[in-house]
MARLO-590258 format. One record per residue (C-alpha): x, y, z; residue in three letters. Coordinates in steps of 0.25 Angstrom, whole numbers, plus 5000, padded with zeros to 4 digits. Layout:
N
XYZALA
...
***
This chain:
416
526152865304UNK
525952745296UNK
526952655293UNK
527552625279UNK
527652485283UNK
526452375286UNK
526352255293UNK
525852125288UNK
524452115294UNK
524452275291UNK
524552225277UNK
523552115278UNK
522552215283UNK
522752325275UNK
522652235262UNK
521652135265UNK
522552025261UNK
523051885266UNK
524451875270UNK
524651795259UNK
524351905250UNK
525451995256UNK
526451895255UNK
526151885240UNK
526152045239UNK
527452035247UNK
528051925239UNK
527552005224UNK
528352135229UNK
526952215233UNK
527252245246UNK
528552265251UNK
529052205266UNK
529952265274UNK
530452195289UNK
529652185301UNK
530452225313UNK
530252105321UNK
530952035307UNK
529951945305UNK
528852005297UNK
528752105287UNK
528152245287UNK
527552305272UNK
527852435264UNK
526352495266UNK
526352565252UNK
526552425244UNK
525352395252UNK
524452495248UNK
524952485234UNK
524352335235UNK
523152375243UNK
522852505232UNK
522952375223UNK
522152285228UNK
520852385228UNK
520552325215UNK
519652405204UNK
518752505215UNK
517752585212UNK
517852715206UNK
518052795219UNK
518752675226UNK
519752685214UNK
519852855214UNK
519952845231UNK
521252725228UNK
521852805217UNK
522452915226UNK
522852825235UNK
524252785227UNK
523152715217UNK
522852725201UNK
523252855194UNK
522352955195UNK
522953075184UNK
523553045171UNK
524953105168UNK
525853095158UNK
526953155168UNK
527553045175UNK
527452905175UNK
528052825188UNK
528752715186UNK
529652605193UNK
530852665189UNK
530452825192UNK
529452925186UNK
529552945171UNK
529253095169UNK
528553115154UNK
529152955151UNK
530453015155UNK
531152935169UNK
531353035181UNK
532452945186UNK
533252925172UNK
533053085171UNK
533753115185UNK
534853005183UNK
535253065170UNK
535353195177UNK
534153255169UNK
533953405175UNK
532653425181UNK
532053535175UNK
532153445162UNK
531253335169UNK
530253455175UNK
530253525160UNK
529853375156UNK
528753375167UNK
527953495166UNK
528153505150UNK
528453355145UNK
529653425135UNK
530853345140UNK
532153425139UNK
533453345135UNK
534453465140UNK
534053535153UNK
533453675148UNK
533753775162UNK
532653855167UNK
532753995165UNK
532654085179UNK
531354115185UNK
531354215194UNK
530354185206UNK
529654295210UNK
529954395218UNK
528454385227UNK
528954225229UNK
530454255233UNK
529854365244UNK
528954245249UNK
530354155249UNK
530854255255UNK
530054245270UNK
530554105271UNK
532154145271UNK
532154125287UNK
531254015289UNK
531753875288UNK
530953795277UNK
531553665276UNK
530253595282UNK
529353685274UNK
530153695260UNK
528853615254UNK
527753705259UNK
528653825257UNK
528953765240UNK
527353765240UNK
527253925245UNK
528253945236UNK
527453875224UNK
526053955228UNK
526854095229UNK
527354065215UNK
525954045210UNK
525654185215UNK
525554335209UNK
525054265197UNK
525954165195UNK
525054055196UNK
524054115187UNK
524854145176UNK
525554005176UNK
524153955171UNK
523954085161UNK
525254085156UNK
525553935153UNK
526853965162UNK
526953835170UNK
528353795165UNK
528953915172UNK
528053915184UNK
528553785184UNK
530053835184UNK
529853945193UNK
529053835203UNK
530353755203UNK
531453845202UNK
530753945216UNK
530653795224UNK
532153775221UNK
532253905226UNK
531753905238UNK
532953775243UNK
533653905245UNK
532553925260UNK
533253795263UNK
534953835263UNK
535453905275UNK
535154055268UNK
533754025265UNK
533554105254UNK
532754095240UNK
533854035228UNK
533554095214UNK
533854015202UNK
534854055193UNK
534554065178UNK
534453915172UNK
534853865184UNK
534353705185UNK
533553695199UNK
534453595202UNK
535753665202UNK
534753785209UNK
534453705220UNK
535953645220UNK
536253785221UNK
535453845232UNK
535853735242UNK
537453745238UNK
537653625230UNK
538553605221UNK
538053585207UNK
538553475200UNK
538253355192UNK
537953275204UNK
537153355212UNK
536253405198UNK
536053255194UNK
535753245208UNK
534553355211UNK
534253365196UNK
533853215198UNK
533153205210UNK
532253315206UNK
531853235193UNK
531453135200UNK
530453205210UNK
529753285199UNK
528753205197UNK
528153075202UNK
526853075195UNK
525453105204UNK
526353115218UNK
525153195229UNK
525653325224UNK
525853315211UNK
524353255209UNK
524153385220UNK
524653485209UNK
523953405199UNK
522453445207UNK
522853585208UNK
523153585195UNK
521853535190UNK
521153655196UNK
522053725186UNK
522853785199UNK
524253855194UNK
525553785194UNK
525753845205UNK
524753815214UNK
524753665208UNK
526153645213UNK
525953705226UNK
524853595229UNK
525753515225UNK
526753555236UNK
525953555248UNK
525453415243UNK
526953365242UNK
527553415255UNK
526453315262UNK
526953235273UNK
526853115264UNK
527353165254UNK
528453265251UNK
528853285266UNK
529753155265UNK
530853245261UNK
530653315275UNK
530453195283UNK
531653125276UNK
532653245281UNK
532053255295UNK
531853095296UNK
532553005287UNK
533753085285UNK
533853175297UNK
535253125300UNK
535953025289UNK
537052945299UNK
537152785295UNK
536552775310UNK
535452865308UNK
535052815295UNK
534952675299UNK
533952705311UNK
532952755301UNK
532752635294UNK
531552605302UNK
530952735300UNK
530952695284UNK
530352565288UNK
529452615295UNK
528952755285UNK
529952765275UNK
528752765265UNK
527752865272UNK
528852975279UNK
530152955268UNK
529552925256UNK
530252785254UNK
529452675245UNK
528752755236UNK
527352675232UNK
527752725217UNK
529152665218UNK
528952525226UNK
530352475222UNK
531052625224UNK
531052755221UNK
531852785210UNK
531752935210UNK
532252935223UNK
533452815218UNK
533952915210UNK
533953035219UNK
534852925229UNK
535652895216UNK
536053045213UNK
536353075228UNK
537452945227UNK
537953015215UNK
538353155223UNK
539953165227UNK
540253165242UNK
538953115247UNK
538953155263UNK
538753045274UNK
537453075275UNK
536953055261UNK
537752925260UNK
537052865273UNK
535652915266UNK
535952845256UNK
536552715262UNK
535252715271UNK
534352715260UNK
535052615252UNK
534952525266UNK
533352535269UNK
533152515253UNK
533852385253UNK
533352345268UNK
531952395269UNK
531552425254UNK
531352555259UNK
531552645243UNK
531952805245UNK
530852885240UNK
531253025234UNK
530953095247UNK
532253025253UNK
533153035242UNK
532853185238UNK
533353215255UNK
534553115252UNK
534853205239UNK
534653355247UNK
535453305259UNK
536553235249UNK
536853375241UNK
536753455255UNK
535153525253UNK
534453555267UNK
533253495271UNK
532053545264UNK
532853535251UNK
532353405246UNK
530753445248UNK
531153575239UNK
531653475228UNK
530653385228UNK
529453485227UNK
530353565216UNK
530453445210UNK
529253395209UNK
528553535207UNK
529053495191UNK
528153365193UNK
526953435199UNK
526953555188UNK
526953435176UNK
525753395183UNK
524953515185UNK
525153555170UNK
524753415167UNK
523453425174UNK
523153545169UNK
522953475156UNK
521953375162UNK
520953485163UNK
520253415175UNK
519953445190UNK
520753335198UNK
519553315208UNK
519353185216UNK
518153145224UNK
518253115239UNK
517352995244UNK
516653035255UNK
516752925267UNK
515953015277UNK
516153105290UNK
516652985299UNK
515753065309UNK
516653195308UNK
***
């Protein structure tokens, strides 16, 4: 497993530079330090030093330039979707964070993404009954625990909604808005495999999601815990050309259906470097929350905070702020339990000691275990969530009216 962190001749190799050299990257806030053990030298966050060594490549050829871009390089699609910034992502010019800090209801930032209308007073969605041939499917699952596999279980449920037509006539029929809907409102649905009864939850009629998924897991609604959820799904709707979105947005171009488009998607998110962090925060990070326990994991963030949790985001070097606000709505909720507080006591101490940020990944498990969801429950959010990003983007593509085809550079058998 690599380490997130490099020593100094490390560095010196990796970058082809003069110690001199690093010391002035150090000094100009490039690369970030963080303690040696032996409390003498430093050790150096390995994502600033790819950043600086992606710069350093100076102006390539055409096919060195294509080969760097996917590698966290030049942008590669034009969007008008989302623009990342320092201080979040702004959705159509409008500020992810500003939106769930003013306790914005999420359907009015996905209506904003997938149609760029922005709604000033939240507009509920009517009831869409999923079918009856994708309930019955649901219904197998009922004595099986899913918590591990609600990802790949959101992803069969996406293909099954494409089927018996459904996919075909989302094209004909120009219906993407409430395939859309109905995309979103049959994920929420399934947080009902994760409670104790394990069964399917329907939607009432203009029930928010948010107050849905409250509802399935026994949750009070109130102006709290809405704020809370509705604000924590703003911010993961999008992040511009993450893996899976830019996933959705290839099988788009091949003029695949919604459906289809976000099910790639999916199975690109629930990677291990990806959206697993979720899993491997509950079963890692945040096994079990004493101020004992806690503390003897700080090494472990040292060490691969980055790469298994999701801390220091190469797109937010000076800290996430999607995932300050969901921290900032948990602190918000009445009669937060001892384990939240130590959560939140711990991340607060490895910010300040180590300059390790929370990523999203982190927070969003701080949130579900803070309102009392099981495990499982922040993967479901997450790709509910970001399902409103990824369908923004597969309509956009479709405008584009290109294959998105890269070329490979062969480099030969290596005697295979």
């Amino acid at each position: 497993m690599r380490k997130d962190l490099l020593t100094r001749n490390e560095v010196l190799e990796l970058l082809s530079i003069k110690q001199s050299t690093l010391y002035a990257y150090v000094s100009r806030g490039m690369i970030k330090t963080a303690p040696h053990p032996d409390g003498r030298k430093s050790l150096y966050y390995r994502t600033d030093v790819e950043r600086v060594r992606s710069r350093k490549r100076g102006r390539p050829s055409q096919a060195a330039a294509a080969e760097s871009t996917m590698h966290w390089g030049a942008p590669v699609v034009a969007s008008a979707i989302t623009q990342v910034t320092a201080s979040g992502p702004l959705y159509r010019g409008r500020s992810a964070v500003d939106a769930a800090r003013a306790g914005v209801s999420f359907e009015s930032v996905a209506q904003l993404l997938i149609t760029g209308v922005w709604q000033d007073n939240f507009a509920p969605w009517p009831a869409i009954e999923t079918p009856e041939d994708v309930r019955r499917l649901l219904h197998c699952y009922q004595d099986l625990q899913v918590a591990g596999d609600i990802g790949d279980l959101l992803g069969m449920v996406t293909f099954a909604l494409g089927m018996q037509g459904r996919g075909m006539g989302e094209i004909a029929d120009g219906a993407s808005v409430p395939a859309a809907r109905l995309l979103m409102q049959t994920m929420a649905g399934c947080l009902g495999l994760l409670q104790s009864t394990r069964r399917f939850a329907v939607r009432r009629p203009y029930e928010s999601l948010a107050a849905f998924i409250l509802r399935i897991n026994g949750i009070e609604v109130t102006p709290e815990s809405m704020r809370a959820l509705n604000g924590a799904m703003i911010v993961l709707a999008d992040n511009e050309l993450a893996p899976a979105t830019f996933a959705a947005r290839i099988a788009a171009s091949t003029n695949a259906d919604l459906f289809n488009c976000v099910a790639a998607a999916i199975g690109s998110h629930v990677g291990f470097s990806t959206g697993t962090a979720t899993k491997k925060v509950e079963s890692a990070l945040l096994q079990t929350t004493s101020t004992k326990d806690l503390a003897e994991r700080k090494d472990l963030v040292k060490e691969y905070g980055a790469s298994l949790f999701g801390f220091n985001h190469p797109m937010y070097p000076g800290g996430d702020p999607r995932a300050d606000v969901i921290l900032d709505v948990i602190r918000t909720l009445p009669k937060l339990n001892a384990g939240t507080r130590n959560t939140l006591a711990f991340l607060d101490d490895i910010r300040s000691q180590q300059q390790a940020y929370p990523g999203v990944a982190v927070a969003l498990v701080a949130l579900a275990r803070a309102l009392g969801m099981p495990d499982g429950s922040a993967t479901a959010i997450w790709i509910l969530s970001r399902t409103s990003g990824w369908v923004a983007h597969v309509l956009e593509q479709r405008t584009m009216g290109f294959l998105l085809r890269p070329r490979a550079k062969f480099v030969g058998s290596h005697g295979v």
